[in-house]
TORTOR-814853 format. One record per residue (C-alpha): x, y, z. Coordinates in pm, whole numbers, padded with zeros to 5 digits, always signed. Layout:
XYZ;...
end
This chain:
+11894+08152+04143;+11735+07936+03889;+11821+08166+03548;+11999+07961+03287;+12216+08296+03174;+12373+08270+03508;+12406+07930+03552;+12736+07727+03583;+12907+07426+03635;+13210+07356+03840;+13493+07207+03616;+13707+07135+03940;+13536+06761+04029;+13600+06418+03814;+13385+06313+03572;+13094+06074+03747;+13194+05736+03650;+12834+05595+03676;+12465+05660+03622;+12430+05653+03974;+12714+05869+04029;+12539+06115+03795;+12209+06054+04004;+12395+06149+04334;+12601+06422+04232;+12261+06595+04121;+12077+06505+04355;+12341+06649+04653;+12519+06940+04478;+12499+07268+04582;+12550+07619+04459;+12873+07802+04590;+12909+08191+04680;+13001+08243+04335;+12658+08074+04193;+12820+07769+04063;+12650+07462+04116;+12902+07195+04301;+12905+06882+04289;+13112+06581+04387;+13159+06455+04004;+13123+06684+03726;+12793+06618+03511;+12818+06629+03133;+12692+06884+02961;+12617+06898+02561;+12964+07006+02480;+13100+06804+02625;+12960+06473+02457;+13168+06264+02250;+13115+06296+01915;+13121+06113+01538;+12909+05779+01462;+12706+05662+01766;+12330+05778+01819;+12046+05643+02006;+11693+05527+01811;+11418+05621+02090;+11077+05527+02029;+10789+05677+02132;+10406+05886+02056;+10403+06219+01979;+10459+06309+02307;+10794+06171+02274;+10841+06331+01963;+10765+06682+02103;+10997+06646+02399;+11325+06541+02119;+11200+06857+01942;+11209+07081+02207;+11567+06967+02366;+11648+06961+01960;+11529+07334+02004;+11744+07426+02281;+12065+07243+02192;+12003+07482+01865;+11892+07774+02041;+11637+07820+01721;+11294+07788+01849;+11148+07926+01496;+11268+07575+01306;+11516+07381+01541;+11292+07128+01610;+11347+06969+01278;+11659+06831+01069;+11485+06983+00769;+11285+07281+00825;+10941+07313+00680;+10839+07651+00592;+10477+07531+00714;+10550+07424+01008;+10779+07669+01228;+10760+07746+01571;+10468+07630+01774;+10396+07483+01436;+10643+07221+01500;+10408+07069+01726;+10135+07014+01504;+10001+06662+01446;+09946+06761+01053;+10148+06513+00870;+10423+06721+00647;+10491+06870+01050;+10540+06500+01174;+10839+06422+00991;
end
């Protein structure tokens, strides 16, 4: 029930106009008899973010830094290097975590 190769979105709701919206709709959705997960406003997924010029600056430890690496690494689906923008041939997969400094960057 919980495997991400079978999971799925219904594309049939609007888009949640709000945070809380987005809040609710996960909060109360449910999965149909075909496995999709319903909701009452469709939540966004990474494709379908807008793209070109905007970003967010987060700021954080390293703990902070681990958790952008690992949704960097999933996004990619390349858990050998896709924690980084540049990949560092000394630092690949659980390697990406390390506190040395060349891995930090």
């Amino acid at each position: 029930q919980y495997s991400l190769s079978r999971f799925a979105l219904s594309t049939e709701a609007p888009a949640c106009a709000t945070v809380d919206a987005l809040v609710n709709a996960t909060a109360t959705g449910r999965y149909d008899s075909d496995g999709r997960f319903v909701t009452d406003c469709t939540i966004p997924t990474y494709a379908s973010l807008p793209r070109g010029g905007r970003c967010v600056h987060i700021m954080g430890d390293s703990y902070t830094r681990h958790m952008l690496q690992t949704v960097s690494m999933v996004l990619k689906d390349n858990f050998v290097s896709g924690g980084f923008e540049r990949p560092n041939a000394n630092c690949l997969c659980d390697g990406q975590f390390s506190e040395l400094e060349p891995c930090r960057r």
